[in-house]
N, CA, C and O atoms as a Tripos MOL2 file, in Angstrom:
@<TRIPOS>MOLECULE
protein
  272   271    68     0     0
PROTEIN
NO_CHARGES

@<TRIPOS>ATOM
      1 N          -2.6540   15.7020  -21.5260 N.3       1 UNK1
      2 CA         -1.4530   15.4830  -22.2960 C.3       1 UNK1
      3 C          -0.4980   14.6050  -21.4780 C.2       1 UNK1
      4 O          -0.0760   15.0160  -20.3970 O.2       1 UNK1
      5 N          -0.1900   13.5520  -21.9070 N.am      2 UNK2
      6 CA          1.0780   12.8000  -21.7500 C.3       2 UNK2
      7 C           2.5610   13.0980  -22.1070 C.2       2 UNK2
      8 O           3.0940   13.6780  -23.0540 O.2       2 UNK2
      9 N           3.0020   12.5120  -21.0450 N.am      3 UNK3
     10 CA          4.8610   12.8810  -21.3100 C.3       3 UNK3
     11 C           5.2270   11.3550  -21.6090 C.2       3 UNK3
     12 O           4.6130   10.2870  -21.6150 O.2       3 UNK3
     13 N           6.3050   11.7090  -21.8110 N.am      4 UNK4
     14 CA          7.1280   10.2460  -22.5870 C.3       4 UNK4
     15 C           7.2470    9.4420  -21.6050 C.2       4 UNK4
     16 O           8.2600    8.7580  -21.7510 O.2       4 UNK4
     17 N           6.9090    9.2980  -21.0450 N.am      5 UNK5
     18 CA          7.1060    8.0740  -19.8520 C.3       5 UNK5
     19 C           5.7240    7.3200  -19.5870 C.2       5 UNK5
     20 O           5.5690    6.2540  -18.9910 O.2       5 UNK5
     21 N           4.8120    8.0900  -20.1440 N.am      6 UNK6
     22 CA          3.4400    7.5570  -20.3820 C.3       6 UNK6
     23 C           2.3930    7.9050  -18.6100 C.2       6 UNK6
     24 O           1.5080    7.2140  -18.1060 O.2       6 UNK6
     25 N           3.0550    9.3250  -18.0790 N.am      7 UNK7
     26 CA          2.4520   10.0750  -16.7820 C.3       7 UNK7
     27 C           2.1610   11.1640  -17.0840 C.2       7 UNK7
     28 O           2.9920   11.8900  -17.6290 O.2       7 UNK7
     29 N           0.8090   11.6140  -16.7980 N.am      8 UNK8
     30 CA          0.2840   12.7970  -17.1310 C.3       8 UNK8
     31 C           1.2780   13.8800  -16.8390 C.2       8 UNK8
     32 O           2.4890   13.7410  -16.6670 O.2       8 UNK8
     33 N           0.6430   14.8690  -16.8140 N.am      9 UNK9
     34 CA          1.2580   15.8540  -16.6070 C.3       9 UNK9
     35 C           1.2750   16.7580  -15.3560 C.2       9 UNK9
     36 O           2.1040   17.3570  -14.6710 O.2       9 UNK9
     37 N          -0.0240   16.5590  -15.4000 N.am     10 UNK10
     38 CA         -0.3220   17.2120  -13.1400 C.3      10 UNK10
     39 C          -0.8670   15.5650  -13.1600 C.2      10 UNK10
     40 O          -1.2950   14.8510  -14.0670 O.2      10 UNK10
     41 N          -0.7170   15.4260  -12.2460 N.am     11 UNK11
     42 CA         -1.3140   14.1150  -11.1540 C.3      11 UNK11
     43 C          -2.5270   14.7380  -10.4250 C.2      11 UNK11
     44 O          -2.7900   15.8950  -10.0970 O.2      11 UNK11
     45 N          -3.2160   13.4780  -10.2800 N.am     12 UNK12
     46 CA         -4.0730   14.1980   -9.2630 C.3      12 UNK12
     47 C          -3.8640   13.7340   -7.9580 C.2      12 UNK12
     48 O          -2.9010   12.9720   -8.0310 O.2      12 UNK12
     49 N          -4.4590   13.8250   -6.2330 N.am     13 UNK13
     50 CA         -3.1950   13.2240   -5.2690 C.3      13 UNK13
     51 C          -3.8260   11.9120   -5.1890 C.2      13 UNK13
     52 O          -3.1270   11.2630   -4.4100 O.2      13 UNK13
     53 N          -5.2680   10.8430   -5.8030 N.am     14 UNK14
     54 CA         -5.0430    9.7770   -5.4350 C.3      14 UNK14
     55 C          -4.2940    9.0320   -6.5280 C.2      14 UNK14
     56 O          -3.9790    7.8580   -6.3380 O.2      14 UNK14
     57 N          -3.9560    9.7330   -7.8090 N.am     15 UNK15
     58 CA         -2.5560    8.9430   -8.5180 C.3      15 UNK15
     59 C          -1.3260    9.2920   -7.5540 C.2      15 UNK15
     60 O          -0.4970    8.4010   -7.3680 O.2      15 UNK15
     61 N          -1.1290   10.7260   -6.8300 N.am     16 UNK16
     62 CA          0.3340   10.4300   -6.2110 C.3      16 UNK16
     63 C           0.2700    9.4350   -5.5040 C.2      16 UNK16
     64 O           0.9980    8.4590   -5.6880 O.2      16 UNK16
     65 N          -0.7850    9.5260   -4.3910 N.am     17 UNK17
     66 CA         -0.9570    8.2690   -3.2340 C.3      17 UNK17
     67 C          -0.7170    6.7350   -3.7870 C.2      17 UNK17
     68 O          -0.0950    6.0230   -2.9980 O.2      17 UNK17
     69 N          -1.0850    6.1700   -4.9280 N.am     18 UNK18
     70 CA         -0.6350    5.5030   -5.6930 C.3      18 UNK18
     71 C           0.9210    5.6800   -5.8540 C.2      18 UNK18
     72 O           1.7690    4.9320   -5.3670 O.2      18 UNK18
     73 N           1.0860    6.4880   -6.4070 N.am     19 UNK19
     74 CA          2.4730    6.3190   -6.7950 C.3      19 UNK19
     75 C           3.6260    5.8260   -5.6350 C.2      19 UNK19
     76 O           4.5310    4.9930   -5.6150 O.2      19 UNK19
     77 N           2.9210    7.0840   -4.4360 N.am     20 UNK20
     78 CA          4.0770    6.5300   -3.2750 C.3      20 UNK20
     79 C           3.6790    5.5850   -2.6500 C.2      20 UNK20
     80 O           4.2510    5.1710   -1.6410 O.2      20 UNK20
     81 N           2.6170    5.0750   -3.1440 N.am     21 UNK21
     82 CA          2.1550    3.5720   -1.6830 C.3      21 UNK21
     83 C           1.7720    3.7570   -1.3510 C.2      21 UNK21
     84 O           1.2900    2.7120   -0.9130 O.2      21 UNK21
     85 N           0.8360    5.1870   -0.5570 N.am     22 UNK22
     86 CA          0.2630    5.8570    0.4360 C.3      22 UNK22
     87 C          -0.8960    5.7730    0.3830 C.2      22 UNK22
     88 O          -1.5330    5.0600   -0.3920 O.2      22 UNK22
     89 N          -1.4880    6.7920    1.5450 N.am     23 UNK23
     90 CA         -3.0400    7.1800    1.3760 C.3      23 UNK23
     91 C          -3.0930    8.7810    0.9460 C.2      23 UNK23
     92 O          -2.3000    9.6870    1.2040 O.2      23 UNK23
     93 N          -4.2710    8.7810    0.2270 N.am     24 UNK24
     94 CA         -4.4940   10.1850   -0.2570 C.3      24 UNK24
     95 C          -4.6060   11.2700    0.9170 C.2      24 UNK24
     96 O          -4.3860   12.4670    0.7330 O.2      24 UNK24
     97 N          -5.0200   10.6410    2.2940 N.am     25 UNK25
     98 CA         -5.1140   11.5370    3.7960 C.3      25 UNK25
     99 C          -3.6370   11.9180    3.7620 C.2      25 UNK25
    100 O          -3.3810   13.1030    3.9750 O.2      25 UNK25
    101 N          -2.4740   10.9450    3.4860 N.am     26 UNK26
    102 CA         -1.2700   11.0660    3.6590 C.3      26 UNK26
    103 C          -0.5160   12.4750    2.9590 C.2      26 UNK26
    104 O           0.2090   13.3610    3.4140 O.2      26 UNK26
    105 N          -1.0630   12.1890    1.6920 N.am     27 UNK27
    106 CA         -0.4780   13.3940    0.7650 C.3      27 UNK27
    107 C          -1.1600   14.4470    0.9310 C.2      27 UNK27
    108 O          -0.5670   15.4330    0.4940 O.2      27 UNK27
    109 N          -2.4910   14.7400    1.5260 N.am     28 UNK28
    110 CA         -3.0230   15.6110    1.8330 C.3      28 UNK28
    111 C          -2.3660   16.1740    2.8450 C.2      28 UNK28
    112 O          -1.9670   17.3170    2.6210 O.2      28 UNK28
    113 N          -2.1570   15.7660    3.7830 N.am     29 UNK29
    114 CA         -1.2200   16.2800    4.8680 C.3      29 UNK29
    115 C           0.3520   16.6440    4.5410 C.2      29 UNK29
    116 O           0.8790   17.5650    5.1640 O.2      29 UNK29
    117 N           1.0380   15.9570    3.6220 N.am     30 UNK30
    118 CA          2.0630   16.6970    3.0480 C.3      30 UNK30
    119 C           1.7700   17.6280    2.1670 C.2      30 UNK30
    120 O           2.8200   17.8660    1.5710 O.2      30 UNK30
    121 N           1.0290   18.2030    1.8070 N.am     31 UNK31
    122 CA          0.7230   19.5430    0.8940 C.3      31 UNK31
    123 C           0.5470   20.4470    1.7840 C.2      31 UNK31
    124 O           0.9520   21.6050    1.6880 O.2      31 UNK31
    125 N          -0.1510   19.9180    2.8330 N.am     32 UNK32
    126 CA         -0.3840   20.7870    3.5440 C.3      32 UNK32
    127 C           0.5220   21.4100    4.9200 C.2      32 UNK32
    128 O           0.4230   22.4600    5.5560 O.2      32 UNK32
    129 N           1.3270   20.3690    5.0170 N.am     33 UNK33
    130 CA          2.3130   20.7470    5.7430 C.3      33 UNK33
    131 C           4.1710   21.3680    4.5820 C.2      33 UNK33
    132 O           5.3680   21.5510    4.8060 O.2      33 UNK33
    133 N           3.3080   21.4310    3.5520 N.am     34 UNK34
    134 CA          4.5070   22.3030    2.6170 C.3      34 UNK34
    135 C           5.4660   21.1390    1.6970 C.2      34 UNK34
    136 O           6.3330   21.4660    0.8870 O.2      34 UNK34
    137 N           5.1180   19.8660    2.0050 N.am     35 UNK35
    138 CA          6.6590   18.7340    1.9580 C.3      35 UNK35
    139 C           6.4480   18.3840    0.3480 C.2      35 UNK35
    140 O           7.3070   17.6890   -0.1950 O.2      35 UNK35
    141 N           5.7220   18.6880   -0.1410 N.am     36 UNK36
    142 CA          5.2070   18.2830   -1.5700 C.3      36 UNK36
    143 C           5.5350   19.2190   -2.2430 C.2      36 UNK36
    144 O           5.0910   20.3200   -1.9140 O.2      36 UNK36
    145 N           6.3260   19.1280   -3.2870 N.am     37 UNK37
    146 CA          6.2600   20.1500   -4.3140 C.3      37 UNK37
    147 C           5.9190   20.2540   -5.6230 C.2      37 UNK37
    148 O           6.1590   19.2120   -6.2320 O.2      37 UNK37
    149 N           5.4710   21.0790   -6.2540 N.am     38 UNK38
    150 CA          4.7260   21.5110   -7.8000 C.3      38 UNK38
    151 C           3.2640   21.3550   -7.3790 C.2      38 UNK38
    152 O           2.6700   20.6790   -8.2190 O.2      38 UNK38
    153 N           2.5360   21.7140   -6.4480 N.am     39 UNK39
    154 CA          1.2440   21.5960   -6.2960 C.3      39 UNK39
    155 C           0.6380   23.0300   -6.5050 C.2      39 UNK39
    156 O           1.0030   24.1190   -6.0610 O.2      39 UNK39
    157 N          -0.4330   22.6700   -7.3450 N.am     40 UNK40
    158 CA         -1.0460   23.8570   -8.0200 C.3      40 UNK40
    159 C          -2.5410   23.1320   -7.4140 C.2      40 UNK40
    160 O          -2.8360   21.9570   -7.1930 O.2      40 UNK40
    161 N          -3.2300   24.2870   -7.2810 N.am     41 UNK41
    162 CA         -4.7360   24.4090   -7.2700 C.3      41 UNK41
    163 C          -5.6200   24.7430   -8.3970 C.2      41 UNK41
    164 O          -5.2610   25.7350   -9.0310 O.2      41 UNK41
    165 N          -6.5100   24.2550   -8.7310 N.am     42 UNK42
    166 CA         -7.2140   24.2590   -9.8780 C.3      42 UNK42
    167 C          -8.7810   24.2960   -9.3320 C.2      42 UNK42
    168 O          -9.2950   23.2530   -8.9260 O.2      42 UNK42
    169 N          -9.5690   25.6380   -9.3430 N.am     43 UNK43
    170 CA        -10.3050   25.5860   -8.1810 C.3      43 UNK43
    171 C         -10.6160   24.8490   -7.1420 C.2      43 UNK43
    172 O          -9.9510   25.3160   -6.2180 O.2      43 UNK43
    173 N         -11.3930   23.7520   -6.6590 N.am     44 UNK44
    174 CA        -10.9930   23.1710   -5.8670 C.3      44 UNK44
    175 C         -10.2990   22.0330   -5.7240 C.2      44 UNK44
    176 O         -10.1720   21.4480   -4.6490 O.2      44 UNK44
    177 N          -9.7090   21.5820   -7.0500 N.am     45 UNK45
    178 CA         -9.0670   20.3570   -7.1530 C.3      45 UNK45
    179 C          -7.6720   20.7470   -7.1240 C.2      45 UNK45
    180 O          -7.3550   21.7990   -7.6790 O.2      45 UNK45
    181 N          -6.7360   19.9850   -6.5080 N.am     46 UNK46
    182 CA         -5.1330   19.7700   -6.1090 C.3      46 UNK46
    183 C          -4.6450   18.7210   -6.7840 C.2      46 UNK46
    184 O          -4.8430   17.5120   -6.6700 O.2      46 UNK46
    185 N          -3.7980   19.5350   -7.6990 N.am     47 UNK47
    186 CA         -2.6100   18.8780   -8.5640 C.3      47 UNK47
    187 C          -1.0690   19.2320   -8.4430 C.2      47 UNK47
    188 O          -0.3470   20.1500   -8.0520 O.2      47 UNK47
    189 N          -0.9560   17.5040   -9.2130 N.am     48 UNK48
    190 CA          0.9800   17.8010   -8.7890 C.3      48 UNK48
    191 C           1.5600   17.5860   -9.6890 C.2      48 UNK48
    192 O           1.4680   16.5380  -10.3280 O.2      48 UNK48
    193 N           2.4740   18.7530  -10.0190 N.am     49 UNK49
    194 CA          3.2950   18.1910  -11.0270 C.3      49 UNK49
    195 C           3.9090   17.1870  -10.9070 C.2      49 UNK49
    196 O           4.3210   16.8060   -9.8110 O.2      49 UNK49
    197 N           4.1750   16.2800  -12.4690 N.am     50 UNK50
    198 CA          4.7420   14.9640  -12.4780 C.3      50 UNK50
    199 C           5.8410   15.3150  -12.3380 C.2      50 UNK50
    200 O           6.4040   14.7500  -11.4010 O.2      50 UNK50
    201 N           6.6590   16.3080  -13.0860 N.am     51 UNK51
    202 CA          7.8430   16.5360  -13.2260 C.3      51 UNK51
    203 C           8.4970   17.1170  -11.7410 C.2      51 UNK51
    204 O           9.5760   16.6890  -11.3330 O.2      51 UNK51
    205 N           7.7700   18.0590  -11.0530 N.am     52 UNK52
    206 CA          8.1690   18.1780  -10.0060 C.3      52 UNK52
    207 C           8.0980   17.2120   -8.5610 C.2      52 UNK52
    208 O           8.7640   17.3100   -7.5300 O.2      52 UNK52
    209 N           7.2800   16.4870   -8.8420 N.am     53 UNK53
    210 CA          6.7480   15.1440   -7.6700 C.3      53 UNK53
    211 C           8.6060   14.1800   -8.5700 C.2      53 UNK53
    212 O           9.6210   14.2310   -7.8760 O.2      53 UNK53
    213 N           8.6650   13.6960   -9.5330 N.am     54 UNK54
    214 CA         10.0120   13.0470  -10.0810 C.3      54 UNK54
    215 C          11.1490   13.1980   -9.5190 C.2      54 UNK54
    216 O          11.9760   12.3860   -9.1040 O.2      54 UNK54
    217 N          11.0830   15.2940   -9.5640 N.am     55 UNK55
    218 CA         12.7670   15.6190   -9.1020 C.3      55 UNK55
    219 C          12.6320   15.5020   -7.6990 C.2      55 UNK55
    220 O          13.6440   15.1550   -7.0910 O.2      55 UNK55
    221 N          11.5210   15.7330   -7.0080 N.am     56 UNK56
    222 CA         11.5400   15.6580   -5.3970 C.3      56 UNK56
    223 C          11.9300   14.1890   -5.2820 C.2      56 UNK56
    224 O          12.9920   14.1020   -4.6650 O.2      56 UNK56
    225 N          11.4480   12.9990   -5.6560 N.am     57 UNK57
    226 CA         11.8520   11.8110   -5.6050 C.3      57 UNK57
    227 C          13.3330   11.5320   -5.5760 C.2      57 UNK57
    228 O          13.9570   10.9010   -4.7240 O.2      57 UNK57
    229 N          13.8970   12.2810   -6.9670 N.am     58 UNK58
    230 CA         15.5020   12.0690   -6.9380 C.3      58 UNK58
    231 C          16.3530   12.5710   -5.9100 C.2      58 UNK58
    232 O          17.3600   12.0050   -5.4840 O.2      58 UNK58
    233 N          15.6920   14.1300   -5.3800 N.am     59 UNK59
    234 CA         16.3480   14.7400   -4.4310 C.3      59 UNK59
    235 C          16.3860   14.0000   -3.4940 C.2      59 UNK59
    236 O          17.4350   14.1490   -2.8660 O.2      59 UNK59
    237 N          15.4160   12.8940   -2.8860 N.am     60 UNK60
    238 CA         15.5130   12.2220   -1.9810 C.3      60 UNK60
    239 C          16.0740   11.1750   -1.9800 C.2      60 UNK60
    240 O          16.4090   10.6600   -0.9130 O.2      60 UNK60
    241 N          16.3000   10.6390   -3.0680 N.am     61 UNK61
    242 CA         16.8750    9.1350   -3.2520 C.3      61 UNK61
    243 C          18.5580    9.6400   -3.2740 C.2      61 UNK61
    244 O          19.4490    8.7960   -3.1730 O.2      61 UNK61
    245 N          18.7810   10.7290   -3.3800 N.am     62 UNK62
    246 CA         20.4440   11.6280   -3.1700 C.3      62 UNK62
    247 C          20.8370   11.8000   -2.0650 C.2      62 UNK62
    248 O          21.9500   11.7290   -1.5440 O.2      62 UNK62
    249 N          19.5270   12.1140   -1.5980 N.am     63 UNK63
    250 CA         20.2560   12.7720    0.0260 C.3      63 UNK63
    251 C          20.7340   11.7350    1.1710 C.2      63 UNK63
    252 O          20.1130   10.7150    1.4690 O.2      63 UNK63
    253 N          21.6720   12.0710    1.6300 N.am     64 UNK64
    254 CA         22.3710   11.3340    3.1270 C.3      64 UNK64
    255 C          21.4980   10.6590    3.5970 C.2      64 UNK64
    256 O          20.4550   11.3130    3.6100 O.2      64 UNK64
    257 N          21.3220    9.3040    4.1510 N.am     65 UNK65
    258 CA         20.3510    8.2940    4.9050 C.3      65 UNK65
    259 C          21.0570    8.7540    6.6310 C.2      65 UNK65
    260 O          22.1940    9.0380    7.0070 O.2      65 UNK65
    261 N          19.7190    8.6400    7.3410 N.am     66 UNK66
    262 CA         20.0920    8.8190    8.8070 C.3      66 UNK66
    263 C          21.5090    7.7760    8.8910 C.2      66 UNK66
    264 O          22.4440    8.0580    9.6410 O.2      66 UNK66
    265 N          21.5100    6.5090    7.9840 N.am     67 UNK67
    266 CA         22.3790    5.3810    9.4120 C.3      67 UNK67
    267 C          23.8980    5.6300    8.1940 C.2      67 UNK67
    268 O          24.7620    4.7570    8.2780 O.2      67 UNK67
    269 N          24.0570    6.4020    7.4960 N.am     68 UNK68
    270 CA         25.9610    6.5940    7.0300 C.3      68 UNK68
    271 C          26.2770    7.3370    8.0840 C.2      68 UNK68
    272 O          27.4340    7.7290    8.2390 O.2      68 UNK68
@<TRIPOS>BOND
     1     1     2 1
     2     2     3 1
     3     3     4 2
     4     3     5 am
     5     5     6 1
     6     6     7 1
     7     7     8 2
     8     7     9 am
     9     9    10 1
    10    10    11 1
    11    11    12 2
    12    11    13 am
    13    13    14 1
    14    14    15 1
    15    15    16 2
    16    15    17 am
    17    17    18 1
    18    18    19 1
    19    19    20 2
    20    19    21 am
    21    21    22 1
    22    22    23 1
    23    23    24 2
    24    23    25 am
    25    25    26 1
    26    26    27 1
    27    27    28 2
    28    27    29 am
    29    29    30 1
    30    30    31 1
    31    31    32 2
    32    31    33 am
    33    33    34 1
    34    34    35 1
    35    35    36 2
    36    35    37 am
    37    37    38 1
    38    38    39 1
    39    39    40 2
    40    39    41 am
    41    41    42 1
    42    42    43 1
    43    43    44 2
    44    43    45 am
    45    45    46 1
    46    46    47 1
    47    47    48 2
    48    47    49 am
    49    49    50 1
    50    50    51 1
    51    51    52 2
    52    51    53 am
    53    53    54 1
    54    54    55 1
    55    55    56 2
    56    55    57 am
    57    57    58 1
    58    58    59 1
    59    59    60 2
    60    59    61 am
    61    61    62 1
    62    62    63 1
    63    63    64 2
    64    63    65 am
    65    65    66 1
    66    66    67 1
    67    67    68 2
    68    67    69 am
    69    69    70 1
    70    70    71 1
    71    71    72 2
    72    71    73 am
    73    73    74 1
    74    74    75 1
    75    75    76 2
    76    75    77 am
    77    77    78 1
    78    78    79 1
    79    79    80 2
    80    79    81 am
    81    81    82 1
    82    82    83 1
    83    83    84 2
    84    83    85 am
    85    85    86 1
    86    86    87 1
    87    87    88 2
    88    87    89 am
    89    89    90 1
    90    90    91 1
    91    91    92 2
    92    91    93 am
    93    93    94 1
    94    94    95 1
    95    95    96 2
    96    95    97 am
    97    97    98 1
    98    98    99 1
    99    99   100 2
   100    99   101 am
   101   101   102 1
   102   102   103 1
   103   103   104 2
   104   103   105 am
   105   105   106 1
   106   106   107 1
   107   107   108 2
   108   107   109 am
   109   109   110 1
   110   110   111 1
   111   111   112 2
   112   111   113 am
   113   113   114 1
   114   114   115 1
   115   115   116 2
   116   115   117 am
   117   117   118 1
   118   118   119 1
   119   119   120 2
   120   119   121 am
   121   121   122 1
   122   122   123 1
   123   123   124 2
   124   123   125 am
   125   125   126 1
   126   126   127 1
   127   127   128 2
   128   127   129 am
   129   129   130 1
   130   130   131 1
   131   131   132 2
   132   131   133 am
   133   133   134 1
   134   134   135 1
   135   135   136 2
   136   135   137 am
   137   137   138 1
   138   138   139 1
   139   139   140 2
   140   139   141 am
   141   141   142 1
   142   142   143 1
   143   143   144 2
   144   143   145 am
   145   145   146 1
   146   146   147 1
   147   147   148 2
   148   147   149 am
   149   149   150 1
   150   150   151 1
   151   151   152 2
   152   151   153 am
   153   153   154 1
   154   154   155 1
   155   155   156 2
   156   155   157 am
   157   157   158 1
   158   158   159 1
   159   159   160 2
   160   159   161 am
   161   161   162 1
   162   162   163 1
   163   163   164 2
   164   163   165 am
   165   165   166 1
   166   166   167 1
   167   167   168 2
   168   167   169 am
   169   169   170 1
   170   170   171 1
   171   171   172 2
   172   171   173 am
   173   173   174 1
   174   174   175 1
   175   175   176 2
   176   175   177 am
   177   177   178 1
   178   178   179 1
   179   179   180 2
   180   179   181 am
   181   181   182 1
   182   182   183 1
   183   183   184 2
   184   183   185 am
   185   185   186 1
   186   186   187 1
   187   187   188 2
   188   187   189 am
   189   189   190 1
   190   190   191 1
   191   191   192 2
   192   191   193 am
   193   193   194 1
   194   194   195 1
   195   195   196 2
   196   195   197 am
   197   197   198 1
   198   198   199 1
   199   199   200 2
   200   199   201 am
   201   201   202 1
   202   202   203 1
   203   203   204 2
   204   203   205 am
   205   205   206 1
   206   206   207 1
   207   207   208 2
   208   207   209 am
   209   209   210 1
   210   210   211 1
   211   211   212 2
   212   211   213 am
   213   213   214 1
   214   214   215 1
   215   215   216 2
   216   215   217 am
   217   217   218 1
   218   218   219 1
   219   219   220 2
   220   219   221 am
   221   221   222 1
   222   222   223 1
   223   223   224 2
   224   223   225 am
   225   225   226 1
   226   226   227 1
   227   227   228 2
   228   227   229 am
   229   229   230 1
   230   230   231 1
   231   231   232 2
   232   231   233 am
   233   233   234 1
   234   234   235 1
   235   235   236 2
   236   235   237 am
   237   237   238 1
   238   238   239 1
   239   239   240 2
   240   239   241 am
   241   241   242 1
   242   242   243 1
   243   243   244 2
   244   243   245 am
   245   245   246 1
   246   246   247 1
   247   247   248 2
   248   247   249 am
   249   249   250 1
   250   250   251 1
   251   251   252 2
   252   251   253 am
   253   253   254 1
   254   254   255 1
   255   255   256 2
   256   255   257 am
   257   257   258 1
   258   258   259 1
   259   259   260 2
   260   259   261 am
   261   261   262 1
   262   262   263 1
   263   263   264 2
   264   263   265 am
   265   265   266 1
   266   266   267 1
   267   267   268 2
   268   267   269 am
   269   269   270 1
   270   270   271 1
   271   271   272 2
@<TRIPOS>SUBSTRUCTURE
     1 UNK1         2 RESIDUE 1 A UNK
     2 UNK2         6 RESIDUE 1 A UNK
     3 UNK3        10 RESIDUE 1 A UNK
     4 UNK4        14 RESIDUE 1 A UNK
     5 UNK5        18 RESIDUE 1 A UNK
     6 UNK6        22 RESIDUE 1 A UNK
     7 UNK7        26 RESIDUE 1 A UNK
     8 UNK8        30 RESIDUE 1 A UNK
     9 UNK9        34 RESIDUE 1 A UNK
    10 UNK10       38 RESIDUE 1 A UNK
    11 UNK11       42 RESIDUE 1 A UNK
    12 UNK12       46 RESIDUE 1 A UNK
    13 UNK13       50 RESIDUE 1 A UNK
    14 UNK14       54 RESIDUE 1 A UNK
    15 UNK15       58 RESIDUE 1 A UNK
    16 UNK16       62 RESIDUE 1 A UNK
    17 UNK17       66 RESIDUE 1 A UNK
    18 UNK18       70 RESIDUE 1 A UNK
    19 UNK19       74 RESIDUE 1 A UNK
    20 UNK20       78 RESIDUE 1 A UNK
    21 UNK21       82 RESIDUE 1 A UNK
    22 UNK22       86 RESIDUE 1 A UNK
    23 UNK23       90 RESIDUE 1 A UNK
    24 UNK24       94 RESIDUE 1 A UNK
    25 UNK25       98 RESIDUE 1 A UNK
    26 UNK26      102 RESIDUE 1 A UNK
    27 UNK27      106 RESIDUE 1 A UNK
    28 UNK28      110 RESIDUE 1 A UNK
    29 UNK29      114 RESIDUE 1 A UNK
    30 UNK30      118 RESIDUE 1 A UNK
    31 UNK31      122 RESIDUE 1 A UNK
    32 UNK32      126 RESIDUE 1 A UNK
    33 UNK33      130 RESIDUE 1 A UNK
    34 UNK34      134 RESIDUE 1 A UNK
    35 UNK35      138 RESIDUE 1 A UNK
    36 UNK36      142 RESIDUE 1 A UNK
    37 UNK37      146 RESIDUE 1 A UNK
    38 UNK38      150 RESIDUE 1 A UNK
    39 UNK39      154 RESIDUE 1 A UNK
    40 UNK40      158 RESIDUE 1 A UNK
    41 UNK41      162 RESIDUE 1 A UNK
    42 UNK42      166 RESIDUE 1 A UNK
    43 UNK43      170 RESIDUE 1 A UNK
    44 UNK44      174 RESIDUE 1 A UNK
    45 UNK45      178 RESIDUE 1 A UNK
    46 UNK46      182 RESIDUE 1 A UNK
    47 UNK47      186 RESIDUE 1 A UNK
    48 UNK48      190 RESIDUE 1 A UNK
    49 UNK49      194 RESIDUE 1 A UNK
    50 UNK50      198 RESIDUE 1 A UNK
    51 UNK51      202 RESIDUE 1 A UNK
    52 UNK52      206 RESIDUE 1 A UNK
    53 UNK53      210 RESIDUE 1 A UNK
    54 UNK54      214 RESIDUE 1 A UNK
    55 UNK55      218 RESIDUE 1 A UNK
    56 UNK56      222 RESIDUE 1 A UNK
    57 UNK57      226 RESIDUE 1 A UNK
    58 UNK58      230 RESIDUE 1 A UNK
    59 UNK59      234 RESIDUE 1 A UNK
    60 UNK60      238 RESIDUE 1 A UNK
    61 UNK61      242 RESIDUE 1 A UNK
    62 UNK62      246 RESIDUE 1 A UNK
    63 UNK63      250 RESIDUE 1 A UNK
    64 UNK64      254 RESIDUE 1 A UNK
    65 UNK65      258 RESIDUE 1 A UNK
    66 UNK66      262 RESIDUE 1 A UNK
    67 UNK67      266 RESIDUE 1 A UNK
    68 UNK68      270 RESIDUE 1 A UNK
């Protein structure tokens, strides 16, 4: 199922890795070090919510930059 923006609904992590530019080793290691959020397991496959991978994006694009 699609949302109105035309992005699934769980991601899987080589669409996140896509999404952020990255490598899928990359996002693997942020799941696993906790930094990712809405990740659900689906026996052995790892998904992310779109909606929650979005608001983590905004939360970050909000927060204080090291150089203010």
């Amino acid at each position: 199922m699609k949302r109105p923006d035309g992005l699934p609904r769980y991601l899987r992590v080589d669409e996140v890795a896509d999404l952020l530019r990255t490598t899928p080793k990359a996002i693997y290691v942020k799941i696993e070090r906790g930094q990712l959020p809405g990740v659900i397991r689906v026996g052995r496959r790892l998904l992310v919510s779109a909606d929650g991978l979005l608001e983590f994006l905004s939360d970050q694009r909000d927060a204080p930059s090291l150089k203010e």
